[in-house]
C-alpha positions in Angstrom: 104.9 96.5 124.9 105.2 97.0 120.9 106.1 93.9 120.6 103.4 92.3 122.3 100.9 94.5 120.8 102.3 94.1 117.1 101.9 90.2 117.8 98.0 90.8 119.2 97.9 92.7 115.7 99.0 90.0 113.5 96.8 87.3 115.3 94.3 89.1 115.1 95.1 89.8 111.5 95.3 85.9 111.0 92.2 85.0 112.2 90.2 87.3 109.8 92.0 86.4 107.2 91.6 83.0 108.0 87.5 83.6 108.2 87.7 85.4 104.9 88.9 82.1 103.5 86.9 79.8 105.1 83.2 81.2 104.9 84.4 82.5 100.7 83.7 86.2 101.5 86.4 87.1 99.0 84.5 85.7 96.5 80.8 86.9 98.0 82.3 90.5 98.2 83.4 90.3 94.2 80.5 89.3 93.5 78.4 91.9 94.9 80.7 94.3 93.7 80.0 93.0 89.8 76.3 93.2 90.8 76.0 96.2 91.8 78.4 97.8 88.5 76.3 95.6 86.3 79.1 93.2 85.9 77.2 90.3 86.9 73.3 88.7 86.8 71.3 85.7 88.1 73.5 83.2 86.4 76.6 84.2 89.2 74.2 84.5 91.9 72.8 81.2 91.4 76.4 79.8 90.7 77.3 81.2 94.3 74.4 80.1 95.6 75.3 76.5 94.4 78.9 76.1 95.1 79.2 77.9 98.6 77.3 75.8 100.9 79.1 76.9 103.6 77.5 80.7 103.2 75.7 82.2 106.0 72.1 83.0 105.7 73.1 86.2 106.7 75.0 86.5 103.5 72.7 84.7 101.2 69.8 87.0 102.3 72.2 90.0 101.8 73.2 88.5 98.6 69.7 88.2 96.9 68.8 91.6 98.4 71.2 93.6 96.2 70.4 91.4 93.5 66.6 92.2 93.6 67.9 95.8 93.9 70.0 96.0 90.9 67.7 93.6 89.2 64.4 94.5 90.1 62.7 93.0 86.9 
């Protein structure tokens, strides 16, 4: 029974690392991070914006929110 639920764990463990990956939310995370400790500006946004197509709406929206938040000259 351990066994079986250790080996649930690590697929389960797989497949969100494996979305982390694929949709960039490493990267999205870092960045909001930076924004919201001043760290980054509009250039990294729009460089984000640009180079990760693949991005969610979801996380674009979320994305310019905290920027207009942080930024909201």
């Amino acid at each position: 029974e351990q066994v079986d639920k250790l080996t649930l764990h690590i697929d389960i463990a797989g497949k969100i690392n494996r979305c982390i990956r694929e949709f960039g939310l490493r990267d999205l995370g870092q960045l909001e991070q930076d924004l919201v400790f001043g760290d980054a500006g509009a250039k990294e946004v729009i460089n984000m914006l640009r180079s990760k197509q693949n991005l969610s709406e979801e996380n674009k929206l979320r994305l310019l929110i905290i920027y207009a938040i942080v930024c909201p000259e």
